[in-house]
C-alpha positions in Angstrom: 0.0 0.0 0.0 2.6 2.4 0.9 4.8 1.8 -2.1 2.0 2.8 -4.1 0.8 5.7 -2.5 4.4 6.9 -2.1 5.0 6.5 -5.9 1.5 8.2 -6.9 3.3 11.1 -4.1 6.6 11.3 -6.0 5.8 10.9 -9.4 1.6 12.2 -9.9 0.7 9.3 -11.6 -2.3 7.9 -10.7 -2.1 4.1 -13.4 -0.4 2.1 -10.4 -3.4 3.0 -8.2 -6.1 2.7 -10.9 -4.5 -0.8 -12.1 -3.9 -2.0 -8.3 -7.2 -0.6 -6.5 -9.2 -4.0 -6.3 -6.2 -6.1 -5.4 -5.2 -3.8 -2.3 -9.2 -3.6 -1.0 -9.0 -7.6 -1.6 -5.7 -7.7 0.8 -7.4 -5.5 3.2 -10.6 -7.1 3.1 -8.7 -10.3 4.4 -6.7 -8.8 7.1 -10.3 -7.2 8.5 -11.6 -10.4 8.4 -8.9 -11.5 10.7 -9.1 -8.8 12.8 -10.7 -8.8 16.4 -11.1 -6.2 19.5 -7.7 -7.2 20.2 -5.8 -6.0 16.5 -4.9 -8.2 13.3 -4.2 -11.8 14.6 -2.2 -14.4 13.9 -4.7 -15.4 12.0 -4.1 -13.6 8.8 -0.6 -15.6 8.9 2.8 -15.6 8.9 4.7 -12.0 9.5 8.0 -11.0 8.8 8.9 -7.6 9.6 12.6 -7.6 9.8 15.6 -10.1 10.8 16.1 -8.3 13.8 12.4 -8.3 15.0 11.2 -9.3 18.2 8.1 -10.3 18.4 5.9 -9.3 21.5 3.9 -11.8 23.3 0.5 -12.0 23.6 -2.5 -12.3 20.3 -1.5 -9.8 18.5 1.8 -8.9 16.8 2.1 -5.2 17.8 4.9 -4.8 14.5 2.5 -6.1 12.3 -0.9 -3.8 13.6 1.3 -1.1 12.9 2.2 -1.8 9.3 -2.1 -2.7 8.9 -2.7 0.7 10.4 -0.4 2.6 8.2 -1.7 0.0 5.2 -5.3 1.6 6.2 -4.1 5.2 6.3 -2.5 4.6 2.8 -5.8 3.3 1.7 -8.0 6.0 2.3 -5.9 8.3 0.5 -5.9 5.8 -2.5 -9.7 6.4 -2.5 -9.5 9.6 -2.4 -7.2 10.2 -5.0 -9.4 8.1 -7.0 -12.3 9.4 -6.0 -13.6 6.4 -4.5 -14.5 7.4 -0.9 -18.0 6.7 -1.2 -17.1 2.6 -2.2 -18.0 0.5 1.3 -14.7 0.7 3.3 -12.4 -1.6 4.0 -10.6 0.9 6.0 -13.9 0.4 8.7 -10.8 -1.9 11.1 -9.0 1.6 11.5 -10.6 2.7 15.2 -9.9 -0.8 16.4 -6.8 -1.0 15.3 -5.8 2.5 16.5 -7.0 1.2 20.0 -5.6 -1.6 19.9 -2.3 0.1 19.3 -2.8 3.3 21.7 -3.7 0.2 24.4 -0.2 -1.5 24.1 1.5 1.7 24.4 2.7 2.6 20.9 0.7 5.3 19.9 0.6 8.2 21.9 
């Protein structure tokens, strides 16, 4: 998601995010669809974040919520761009994730 926002940023054109629209709502769909009260779980499956991560213990991978909040950031300025804000949401996990991160102490 980022990538492509960040390209559309740099560069102003708007193909990569017309041609890719459908498959990143399709990726997010899933990861809502493994999200609960407590974040994006385990569920959605494995994670790799970086060599040198640690995970945290617990349901949630805290690394991993943060790249799914900034992935639904990223999204809703893909649908703006596009002019797509009024398309059902699959940005809707947002609050709960932001809770979920502002609960374990990385946000705020």
């Amino acid at each position: 998601m980022s990538g492509c926002i960040n390209y559309w940023r740099i560069t102003g054109d708007k193909i990569i995010l017309t041609d890719l629209y459908n498959a990143a709502r399709k990726n997010l769909e899933y990861m809502q669809s493994c999200t609960t009260d407590d974040g994006l779980t385990d569920k959605a499956g494995w994670v790799f974040i970086d060599w040198g991560y640690v995970r945290n213990s617990g349901p949630v991978d805290i690394g991993f919520n943060l790249h799914y909040f900034a992935a639904l950031r990223d999204m809703e300025q893909w649908s703006r761009v596009l002019g797509k804000m009024n398309t059902p949401s699959c940005t809707d996990s947002k609050p709960t994730i932001f809770n979920v991160l502002y609960r374990h102490g990385t946000m705020g």
